[in-house]
FIDO-137748 format. One record per atom (N, C-alpha, C): residue number from 0; residue in one letter; atom name; x, y, z. Coordinates in Angstrom, 1 decimal. Layout:
! residues N
<NUM 'a' 'CA' <X Y Z>>
...
***
This chain:
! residues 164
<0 'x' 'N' <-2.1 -19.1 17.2>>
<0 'x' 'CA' <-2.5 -19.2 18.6>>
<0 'x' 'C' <-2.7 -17.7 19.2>>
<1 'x' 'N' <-1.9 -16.7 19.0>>
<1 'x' 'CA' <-1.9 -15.5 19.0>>
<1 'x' 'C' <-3.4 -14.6 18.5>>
<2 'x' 'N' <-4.1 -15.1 17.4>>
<2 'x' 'CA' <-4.8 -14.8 16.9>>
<2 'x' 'C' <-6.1 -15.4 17.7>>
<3 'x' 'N' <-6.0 -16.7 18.1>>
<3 'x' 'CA' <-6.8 -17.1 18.9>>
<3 'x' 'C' <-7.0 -17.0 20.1>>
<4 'x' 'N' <-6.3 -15.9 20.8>>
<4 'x' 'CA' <-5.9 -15.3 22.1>>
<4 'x' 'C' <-6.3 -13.7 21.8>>
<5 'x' 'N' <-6.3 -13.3 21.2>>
<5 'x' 'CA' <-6.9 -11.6 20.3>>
<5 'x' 'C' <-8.2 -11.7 20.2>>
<6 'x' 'N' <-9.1 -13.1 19.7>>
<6 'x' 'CA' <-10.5 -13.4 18.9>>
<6 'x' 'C' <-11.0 -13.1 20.6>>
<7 'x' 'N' <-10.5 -14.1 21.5>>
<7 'x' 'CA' <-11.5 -14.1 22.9>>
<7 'x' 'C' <-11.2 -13.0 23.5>>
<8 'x' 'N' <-10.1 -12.3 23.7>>
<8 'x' 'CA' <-10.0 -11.4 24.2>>
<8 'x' 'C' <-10.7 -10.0 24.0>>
<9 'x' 'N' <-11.0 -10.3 22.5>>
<9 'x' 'CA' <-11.4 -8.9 22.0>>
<9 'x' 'C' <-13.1 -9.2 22.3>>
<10 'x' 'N' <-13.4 -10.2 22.0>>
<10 'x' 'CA' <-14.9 -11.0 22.3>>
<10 'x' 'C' <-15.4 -10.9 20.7>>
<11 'x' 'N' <-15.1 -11.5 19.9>>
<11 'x' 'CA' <-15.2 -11.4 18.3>>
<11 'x' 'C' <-16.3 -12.8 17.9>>
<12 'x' 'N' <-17.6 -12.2 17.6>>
<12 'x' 'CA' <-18.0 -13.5 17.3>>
<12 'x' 'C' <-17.6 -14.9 16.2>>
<13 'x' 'N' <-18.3 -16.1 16.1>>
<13 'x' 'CA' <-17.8 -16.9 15.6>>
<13 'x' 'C' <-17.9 -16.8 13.9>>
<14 'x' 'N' <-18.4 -15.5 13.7>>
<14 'x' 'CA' <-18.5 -15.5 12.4>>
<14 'x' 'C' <-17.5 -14.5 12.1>>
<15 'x' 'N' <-16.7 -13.7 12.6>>
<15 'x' 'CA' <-15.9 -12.6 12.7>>
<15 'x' 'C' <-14.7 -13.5 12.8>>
<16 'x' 'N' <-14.5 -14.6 13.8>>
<16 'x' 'CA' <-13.2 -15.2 13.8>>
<16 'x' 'C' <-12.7 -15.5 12.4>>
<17 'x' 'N' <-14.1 -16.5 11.7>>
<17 'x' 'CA' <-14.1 -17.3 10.7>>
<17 'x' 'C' <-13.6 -16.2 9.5>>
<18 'x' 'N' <-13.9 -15.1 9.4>>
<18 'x' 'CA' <-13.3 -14.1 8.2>>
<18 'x' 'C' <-11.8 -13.6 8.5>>
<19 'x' 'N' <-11.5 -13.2 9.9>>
<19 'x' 'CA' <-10.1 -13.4 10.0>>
<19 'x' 'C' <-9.6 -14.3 9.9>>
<20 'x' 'N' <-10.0 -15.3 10.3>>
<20 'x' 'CA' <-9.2 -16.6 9.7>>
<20 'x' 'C' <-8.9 -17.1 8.1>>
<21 'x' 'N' <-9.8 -16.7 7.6>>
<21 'x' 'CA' <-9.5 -17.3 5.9>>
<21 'x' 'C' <-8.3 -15.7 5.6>>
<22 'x' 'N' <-8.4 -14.5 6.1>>
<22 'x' 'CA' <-8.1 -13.5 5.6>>
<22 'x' 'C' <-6.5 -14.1 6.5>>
<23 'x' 'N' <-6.5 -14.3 7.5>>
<23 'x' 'CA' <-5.0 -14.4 8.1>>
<23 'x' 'C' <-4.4 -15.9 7.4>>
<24 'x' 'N' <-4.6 -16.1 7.3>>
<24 'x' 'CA' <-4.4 -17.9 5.8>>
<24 'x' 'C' <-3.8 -17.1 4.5>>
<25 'x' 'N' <-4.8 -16.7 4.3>>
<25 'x' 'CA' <-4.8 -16.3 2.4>>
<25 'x' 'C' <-3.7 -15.4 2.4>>
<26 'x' 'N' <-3.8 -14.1 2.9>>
<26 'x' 'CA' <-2.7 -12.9 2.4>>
<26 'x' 'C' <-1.5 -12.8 3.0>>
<27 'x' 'N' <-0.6 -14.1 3.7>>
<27 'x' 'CA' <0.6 -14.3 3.7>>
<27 'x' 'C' <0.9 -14.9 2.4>>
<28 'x' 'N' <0.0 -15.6 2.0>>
<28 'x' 'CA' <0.4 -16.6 1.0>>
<28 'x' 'C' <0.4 -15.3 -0.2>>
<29 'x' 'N' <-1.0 -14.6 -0.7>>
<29 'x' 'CA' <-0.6 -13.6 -1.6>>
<29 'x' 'C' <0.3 -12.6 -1.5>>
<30 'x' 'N' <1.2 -12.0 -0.4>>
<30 'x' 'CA' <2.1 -11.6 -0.2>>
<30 'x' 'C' <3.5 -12.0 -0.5>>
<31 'x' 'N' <3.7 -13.2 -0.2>>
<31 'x' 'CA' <4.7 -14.0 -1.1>>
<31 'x' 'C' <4.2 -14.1 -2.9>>
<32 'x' 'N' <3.4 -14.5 -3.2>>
<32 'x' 'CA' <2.9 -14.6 -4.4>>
<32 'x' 'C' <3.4 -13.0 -5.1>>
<33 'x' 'N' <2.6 -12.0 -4.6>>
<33 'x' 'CA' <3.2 -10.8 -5.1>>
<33 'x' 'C' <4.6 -9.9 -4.9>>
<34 'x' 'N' <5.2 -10.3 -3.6>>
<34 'x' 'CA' <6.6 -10.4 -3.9>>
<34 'x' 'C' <7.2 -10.9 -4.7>>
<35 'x' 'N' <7.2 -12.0 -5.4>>
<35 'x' 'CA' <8.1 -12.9 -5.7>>
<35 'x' 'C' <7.7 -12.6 -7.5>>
<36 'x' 'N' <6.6 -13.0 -8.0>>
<36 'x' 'CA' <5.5 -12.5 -9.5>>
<36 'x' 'C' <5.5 -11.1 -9.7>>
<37 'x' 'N' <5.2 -10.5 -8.8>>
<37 'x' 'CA' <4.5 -9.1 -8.9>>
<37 'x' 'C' <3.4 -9.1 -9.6>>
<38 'x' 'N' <2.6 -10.4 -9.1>>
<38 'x' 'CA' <1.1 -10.6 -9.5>>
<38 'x' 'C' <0.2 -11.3 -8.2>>
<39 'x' 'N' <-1.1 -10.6 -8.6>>
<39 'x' 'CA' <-2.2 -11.7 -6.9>>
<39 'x' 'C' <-2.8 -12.3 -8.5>>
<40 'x' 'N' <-2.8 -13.7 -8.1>>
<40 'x' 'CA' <-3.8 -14.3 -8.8>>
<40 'x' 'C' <-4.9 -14.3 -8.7>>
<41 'x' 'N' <-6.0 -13.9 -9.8>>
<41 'x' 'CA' <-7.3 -14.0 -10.2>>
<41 'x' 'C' <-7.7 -15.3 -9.2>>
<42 'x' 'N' <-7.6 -16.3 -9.7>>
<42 'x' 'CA' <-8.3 -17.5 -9.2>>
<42 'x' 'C' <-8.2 -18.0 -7.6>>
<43 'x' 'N' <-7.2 -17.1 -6.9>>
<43 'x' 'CA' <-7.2 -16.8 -5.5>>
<43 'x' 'C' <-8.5 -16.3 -4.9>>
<44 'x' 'N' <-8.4 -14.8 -5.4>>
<44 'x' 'CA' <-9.3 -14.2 -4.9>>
<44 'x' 'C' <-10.8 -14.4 -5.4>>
<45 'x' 'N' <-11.1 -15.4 -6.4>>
<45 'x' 'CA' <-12.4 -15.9 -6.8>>
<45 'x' 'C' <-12.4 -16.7 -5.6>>
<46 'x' 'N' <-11.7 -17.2 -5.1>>
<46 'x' 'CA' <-11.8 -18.5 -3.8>>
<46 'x' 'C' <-12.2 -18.0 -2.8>>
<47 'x' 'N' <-11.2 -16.7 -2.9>>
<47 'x' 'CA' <-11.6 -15.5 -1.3>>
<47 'x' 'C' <-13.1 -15.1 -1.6>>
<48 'x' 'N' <-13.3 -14.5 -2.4>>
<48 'x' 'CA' <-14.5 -13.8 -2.7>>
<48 'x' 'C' <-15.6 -15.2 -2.4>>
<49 'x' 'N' <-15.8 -16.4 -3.3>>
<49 'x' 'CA' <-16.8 -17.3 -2.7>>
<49 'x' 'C' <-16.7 -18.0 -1.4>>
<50 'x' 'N' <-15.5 -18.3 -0.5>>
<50 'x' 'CA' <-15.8 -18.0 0.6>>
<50 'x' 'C' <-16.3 -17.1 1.3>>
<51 'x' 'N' <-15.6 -15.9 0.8>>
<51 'x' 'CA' <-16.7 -14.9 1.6>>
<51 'x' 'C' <-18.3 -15.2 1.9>>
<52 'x' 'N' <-19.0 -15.2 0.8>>
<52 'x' 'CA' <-20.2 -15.7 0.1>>
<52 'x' 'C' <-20.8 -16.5 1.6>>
<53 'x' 'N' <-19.9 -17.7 1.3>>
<53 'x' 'CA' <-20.4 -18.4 2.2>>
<53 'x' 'C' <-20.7 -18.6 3.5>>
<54 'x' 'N' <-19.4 -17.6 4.0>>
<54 'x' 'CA' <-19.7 -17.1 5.1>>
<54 'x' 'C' <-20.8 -16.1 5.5>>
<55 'x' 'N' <-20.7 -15.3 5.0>>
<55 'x' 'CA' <-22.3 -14.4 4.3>>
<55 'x' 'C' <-23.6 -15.2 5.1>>
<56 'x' 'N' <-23.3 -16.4 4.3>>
<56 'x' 'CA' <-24.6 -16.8 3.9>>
<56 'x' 'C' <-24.9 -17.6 5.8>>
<57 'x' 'N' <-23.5 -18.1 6.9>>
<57 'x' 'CA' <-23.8 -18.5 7.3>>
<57 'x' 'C' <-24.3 -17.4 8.5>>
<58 'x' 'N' <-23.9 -16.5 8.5>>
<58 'x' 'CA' <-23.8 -15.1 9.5>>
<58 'x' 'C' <-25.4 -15.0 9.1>>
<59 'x' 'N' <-26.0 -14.8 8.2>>
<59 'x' 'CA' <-27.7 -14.4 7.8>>
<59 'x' 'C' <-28.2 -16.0 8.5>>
<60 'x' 'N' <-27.9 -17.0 8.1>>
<60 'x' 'CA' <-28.6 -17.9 8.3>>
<60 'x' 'C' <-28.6 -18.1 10.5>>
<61 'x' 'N' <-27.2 -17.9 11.0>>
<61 'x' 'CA' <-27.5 -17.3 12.7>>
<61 'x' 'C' <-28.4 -16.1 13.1>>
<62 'x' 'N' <-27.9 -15.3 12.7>>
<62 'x' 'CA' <-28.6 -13.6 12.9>>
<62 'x' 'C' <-29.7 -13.7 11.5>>
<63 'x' 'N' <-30.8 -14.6 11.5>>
<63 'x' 'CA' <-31.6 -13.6 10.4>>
<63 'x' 'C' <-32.7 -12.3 10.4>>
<64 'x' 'N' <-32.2 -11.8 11.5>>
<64 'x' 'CA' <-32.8 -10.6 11.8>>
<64 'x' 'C' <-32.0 -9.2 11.3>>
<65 'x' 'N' <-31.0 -10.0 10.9>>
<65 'x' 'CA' <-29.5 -8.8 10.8>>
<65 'x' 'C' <-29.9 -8.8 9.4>>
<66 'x' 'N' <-29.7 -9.5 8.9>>
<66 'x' 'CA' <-29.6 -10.0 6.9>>
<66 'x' 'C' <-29.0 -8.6 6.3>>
<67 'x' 'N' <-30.0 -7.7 6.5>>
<67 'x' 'CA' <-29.9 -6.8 5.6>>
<67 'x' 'C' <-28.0 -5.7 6.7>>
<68 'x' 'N' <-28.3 -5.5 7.5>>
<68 'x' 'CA' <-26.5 -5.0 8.2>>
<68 'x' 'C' <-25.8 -5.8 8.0>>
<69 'x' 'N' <-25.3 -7.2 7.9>>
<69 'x' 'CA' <-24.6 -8.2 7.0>>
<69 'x' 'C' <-25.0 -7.6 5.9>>
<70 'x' 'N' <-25.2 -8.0 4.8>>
<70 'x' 'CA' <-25.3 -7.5 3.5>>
<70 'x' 'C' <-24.7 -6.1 2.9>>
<71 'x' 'N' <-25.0 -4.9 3.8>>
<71 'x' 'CA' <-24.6 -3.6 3.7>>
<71 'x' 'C' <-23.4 -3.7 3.7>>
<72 'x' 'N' <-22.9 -4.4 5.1>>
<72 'x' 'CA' <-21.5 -4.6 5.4>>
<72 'x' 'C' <-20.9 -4.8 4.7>>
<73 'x' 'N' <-21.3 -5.4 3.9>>
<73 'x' 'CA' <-20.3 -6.9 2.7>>
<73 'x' 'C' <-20.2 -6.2 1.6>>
<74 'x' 'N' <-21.5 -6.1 1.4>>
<74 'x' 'CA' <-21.5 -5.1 -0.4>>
<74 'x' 'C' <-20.9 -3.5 -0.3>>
<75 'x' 'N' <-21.2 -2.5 0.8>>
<75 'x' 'CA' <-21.0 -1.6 1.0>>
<75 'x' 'C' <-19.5 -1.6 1.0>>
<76 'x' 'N' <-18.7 -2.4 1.6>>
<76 'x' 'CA' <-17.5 -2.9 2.0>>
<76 'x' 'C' <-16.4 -3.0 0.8>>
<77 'x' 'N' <-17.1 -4.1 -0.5>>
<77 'x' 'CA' <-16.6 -4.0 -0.9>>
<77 'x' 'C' <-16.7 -2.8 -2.4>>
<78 'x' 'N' <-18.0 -2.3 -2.3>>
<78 'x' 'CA' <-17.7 -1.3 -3.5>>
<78 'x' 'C' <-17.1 0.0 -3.0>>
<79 'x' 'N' <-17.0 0.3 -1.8>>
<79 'x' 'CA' <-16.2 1.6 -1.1>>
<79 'x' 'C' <-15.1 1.2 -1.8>>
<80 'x' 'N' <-14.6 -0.2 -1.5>>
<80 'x' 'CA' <-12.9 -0.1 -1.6>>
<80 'x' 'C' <-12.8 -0.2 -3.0>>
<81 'x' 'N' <-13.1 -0.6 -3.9>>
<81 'x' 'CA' <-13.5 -1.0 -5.2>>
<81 'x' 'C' <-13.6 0.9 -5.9>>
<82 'x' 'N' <-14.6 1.7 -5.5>>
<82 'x' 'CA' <-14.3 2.6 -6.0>>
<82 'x' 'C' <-13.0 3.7 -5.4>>
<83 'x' 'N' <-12.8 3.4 -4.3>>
<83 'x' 'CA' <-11.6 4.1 -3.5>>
<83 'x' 'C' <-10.7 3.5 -4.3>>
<84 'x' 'N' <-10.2 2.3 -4.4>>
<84 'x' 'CA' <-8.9 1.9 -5.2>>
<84 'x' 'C' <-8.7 2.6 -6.4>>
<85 'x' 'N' <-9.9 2.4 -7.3>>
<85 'x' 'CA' <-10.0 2.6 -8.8>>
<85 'x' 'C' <-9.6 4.0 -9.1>>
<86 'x' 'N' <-10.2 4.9 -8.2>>
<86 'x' 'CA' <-9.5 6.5 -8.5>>
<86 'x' 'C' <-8.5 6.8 -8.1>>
<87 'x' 'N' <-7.9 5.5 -6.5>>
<87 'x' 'CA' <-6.2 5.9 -6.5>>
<87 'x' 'C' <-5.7 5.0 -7.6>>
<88 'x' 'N' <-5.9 4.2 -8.5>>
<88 'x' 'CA' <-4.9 3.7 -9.7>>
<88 'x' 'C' <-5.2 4.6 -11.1>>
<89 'x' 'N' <-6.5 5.4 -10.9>>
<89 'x' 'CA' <-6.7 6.4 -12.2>>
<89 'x' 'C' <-5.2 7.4 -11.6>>
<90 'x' 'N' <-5.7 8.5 -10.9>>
<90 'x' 'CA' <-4.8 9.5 -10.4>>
<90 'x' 'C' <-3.6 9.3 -10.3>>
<91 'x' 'N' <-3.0 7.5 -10.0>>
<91 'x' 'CA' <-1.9 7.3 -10.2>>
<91 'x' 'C' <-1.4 6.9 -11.5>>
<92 'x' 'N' <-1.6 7.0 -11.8>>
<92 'x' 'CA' <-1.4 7.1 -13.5>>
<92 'x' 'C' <-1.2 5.6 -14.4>>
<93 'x' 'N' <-2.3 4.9 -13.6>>
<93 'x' 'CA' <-2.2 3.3 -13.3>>
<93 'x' 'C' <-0.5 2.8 -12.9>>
<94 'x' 'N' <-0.2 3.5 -12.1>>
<94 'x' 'CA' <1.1 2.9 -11.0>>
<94 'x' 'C' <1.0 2.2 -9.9>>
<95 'x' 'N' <-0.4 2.0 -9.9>>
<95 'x' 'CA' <-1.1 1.0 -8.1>>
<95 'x' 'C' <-1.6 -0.4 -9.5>>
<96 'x' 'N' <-1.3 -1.8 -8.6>>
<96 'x' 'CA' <-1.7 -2.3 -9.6>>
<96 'x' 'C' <-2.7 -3.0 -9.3>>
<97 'x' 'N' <-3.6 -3.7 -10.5>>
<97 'x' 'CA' <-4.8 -3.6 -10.1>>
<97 'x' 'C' <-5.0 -5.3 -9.2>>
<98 'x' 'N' <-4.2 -5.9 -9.2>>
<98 'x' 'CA' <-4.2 -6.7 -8.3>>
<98 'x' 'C' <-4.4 -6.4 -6.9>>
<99 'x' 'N' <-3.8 -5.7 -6.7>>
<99 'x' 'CA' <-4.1 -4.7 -5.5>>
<99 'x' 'C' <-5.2 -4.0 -5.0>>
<100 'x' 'N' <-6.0 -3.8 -6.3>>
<100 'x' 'CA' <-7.5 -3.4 -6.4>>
<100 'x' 'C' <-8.4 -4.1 -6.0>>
<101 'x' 'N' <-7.9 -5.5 -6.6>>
<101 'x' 'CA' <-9.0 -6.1 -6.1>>
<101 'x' 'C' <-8.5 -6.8 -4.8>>
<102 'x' 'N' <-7.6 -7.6 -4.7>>
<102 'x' 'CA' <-7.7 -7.5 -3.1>>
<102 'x' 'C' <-8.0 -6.7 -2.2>>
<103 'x' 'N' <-8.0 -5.4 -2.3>>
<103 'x' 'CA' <-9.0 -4.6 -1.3>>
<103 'x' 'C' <-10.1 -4.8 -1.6>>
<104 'x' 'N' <-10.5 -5.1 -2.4>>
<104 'x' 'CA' <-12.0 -4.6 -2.8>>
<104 'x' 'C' <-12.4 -6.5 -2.4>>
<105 'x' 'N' <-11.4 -7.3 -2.2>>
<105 'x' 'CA' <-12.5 -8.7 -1.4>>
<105 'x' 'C' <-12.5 -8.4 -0.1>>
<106 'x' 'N' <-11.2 -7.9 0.7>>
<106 'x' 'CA' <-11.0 -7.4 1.3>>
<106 'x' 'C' <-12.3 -6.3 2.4>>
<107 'x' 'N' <-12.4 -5.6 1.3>>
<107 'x' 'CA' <-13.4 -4.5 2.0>>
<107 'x' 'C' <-14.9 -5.9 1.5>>
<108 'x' 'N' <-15.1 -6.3 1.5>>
<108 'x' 'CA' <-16.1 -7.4 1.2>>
<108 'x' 'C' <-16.0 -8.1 2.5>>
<109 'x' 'N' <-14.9 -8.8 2.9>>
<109 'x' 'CA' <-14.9 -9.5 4.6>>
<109 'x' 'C' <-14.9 -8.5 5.7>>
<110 'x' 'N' <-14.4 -7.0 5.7>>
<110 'x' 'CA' <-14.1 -6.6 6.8>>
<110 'x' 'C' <-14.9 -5.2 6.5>>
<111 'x' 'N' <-15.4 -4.7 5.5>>
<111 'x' 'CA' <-16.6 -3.6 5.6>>
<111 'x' 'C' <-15.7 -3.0 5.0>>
<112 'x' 'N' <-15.9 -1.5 4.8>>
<112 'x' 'CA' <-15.4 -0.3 4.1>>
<112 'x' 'C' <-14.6 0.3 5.4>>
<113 'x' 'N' <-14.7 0.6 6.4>>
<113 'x' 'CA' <-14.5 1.6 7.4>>
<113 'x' 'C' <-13.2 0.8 7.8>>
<114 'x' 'N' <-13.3 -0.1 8.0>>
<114 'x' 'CA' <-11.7 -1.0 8.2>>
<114 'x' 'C' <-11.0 -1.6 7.3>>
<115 'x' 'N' <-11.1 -1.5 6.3>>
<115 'x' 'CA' <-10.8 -1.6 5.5>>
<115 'x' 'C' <-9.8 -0.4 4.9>>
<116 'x' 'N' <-10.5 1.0 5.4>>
<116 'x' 'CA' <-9.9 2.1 4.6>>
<116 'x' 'C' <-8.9 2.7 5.8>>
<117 'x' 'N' <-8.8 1.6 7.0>>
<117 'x' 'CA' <-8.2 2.0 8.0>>
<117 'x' 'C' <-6.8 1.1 7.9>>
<118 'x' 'N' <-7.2 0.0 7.2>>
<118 'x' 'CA' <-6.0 -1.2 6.9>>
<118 'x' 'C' <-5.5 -0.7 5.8>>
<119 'x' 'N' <-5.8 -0.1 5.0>>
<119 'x' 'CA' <-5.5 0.7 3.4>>
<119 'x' 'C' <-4.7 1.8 4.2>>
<120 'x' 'N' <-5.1 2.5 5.4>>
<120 'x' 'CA' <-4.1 3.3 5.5>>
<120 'x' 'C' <-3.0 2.9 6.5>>
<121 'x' 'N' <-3.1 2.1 6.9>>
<121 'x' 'CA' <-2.1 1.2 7.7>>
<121 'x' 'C' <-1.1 0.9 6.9>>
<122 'x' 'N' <-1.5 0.4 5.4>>
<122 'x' 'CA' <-0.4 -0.1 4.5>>
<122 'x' 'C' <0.4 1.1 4.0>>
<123 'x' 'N' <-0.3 2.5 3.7>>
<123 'x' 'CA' <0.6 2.9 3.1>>
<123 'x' 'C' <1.9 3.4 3.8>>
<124 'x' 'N' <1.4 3.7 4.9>>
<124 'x' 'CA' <2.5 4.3 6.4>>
<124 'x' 'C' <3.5 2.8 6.4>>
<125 'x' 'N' <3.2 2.0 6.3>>
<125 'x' 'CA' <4.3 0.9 6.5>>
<125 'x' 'C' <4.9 1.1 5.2>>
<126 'x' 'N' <4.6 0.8 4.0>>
<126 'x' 'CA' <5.0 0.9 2.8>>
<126 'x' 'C' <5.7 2.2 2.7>>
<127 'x' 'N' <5.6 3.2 2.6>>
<127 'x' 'CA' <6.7 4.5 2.8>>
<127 'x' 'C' <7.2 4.4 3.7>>
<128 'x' 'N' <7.5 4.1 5.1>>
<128 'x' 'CA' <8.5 3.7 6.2>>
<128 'x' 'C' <9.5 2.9 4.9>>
<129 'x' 'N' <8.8 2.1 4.5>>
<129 'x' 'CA' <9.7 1.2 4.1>>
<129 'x' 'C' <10.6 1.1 3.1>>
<130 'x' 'N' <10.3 2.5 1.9>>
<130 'x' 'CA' <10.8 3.0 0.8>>
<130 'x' 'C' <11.4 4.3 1.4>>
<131 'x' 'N' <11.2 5.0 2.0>>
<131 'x' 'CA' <12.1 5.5 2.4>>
<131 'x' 'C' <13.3 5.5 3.5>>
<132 'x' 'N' <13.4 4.1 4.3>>
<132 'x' 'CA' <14.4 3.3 4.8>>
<132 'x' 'C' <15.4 2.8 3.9>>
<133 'x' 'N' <14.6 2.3 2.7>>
<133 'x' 'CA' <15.8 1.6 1.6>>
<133 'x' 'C' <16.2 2.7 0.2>>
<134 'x' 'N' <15.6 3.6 0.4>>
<134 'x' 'CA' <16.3 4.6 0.1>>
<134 'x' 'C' <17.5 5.1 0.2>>
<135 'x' 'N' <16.8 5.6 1.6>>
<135 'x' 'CA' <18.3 6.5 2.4>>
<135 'x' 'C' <19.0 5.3 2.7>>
<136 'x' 'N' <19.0 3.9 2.7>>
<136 'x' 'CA' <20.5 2.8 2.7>>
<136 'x' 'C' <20.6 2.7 0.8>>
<137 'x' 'N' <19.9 3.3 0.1>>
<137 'x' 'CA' <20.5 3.3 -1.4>>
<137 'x' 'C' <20.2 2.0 -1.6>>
<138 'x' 'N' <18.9 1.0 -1.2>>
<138 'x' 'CA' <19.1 -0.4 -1.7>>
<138 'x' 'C' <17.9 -0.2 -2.7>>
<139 'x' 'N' <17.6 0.9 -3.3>>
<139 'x' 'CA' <16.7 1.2 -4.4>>
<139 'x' 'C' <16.2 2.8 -4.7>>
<140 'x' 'N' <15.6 2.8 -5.4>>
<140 'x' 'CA' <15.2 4.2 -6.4>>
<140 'x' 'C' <13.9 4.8 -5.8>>
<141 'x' 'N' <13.7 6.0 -5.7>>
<141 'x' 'CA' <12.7 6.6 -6.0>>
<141 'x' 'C' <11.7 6.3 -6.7>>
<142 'x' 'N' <12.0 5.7 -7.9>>
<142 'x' 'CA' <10.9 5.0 -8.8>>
<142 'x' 'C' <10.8 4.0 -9.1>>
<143 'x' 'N' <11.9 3.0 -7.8>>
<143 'x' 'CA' <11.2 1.7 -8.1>>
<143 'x' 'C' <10.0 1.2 -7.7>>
<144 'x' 'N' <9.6 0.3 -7.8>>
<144 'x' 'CA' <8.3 -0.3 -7.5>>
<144 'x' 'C' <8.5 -1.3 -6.5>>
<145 'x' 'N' <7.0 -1.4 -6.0>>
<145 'x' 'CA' <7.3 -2.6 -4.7>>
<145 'x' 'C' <5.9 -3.1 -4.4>>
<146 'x' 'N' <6.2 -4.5 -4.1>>
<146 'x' 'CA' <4.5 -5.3 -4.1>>
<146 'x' 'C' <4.3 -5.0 -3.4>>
<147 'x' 'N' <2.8 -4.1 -2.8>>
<147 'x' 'CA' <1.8 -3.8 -1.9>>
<147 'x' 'C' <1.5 -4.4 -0.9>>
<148 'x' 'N' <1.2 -5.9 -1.5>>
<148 'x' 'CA' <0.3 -7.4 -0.7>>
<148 'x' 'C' <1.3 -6.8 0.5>>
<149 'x' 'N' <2.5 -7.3 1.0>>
<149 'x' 'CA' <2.7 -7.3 2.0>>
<149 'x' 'C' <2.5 -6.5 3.3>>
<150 'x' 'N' <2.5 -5.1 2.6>>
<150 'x' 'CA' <1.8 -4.3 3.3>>
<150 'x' 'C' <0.5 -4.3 3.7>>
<151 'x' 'N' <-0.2 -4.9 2.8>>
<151 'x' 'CA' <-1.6 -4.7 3.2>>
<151 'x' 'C' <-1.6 -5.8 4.4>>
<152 'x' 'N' <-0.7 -7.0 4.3>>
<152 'x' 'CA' <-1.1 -8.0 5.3>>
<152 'x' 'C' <-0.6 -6.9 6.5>>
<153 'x' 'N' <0.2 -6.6 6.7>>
<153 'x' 'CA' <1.1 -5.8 8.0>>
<153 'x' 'C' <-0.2 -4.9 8.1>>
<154 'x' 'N' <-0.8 -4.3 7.6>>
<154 'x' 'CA' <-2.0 -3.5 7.9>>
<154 'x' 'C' <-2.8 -4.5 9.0>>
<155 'x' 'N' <-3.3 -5.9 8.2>>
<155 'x' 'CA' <-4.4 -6.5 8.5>>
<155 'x' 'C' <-4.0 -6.6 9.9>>
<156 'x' 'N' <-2.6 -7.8 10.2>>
<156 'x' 'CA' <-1.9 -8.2 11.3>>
<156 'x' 'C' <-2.3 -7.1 12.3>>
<157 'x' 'N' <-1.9 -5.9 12.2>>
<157 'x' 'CA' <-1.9 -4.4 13.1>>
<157 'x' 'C' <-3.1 -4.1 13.8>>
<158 'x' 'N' <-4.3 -3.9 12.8>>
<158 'x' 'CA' <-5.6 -4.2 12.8>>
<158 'x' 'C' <-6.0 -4.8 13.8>>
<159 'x' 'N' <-5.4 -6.1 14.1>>
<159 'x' 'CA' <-6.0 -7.1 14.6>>
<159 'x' 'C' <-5.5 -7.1 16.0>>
<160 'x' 'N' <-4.2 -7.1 15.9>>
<160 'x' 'CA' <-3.4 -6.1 17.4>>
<160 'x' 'C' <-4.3 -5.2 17.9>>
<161 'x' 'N' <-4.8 -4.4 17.3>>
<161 'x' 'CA' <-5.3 -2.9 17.7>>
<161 'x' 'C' <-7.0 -3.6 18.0>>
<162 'x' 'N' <-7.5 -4.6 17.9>>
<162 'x' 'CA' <-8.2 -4.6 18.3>>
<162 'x' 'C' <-9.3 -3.9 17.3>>
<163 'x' 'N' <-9.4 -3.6 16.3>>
<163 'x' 'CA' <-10.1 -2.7 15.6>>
<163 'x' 'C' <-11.4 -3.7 14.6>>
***
């Protein structure tokens, strides 16, 4: 309801609602999934990704004067984040996992490259807040590890607050 009080407020068309909507659905659920596994399932984001598609297809089919700034959006969107991820999991010495990859990179497919690399940095500030909170209470290591997904949703959520 909250979200549907943000869409009119912000003035977000009906094709914009429809992608935060599948995106505000899907990555609570993959957030739990990668808490709990410490895996995003493949066959999720085949679901995300051909929704997208379809959504795609219905945004060109209203606006077909746009086609091609849809399209840029979508594809540009997601190979930014697609190569942005891949050289932070090279440099990290494959310590980002690639689950994580690709959810940005469907990610940057629904919401473009530029917000995307704004929600990527939304996650990591939450995610270090958050490792270094349970640090300094000693409820873990320096080198332990911690599933992403949730961060990234706390990005998206933020995002969406912010009106961005």
């Amino acid at each position: 309801m909250a979200a549907a009080f943000l869409f009119e407020y912000y003035g977000y068309s009906l094709w914009k609602k429809v992608r935060y909507d599948v995106l505000l659905c899907a990555l609570p659920v993959l957030s739990l999934t990668d808490r709990k596994d410490r895996r995003i399932p493949n066959h999720f984001l085949v679901i995300l990704a051909i929704l997208r598609l379809l959504i795609l297809a219905g945004e060109i089919i209203s606006y077909p004067l746009l086609w091609t700034d849809f399209m840029a959006h979508a594809c540009g969107g997601a190979a930014g984040s697609f190569l942005l991820m891949m050289a932070a999991w090279f440099l990290s010495r494959k310590k980002i996992g690639l689950g994580d990859v690709k959810l940005l990179t469907v990610m940057g497919f629904y919401l473009g490259f530029s917000l995307n690399y704004i929600i990527l940095f939304l996650s990591l500030i939450f995610a270090a807040l958050w490792g270094v909170w349970n640090v300094w209470r000693k409820k873990m290591d320096v080198k332990d590890t911690v599933a992403f997904a949730p961060f990234i949703t706390a990005g998206l959520f933020t995002a969406l607050i912010l009106g961005l």
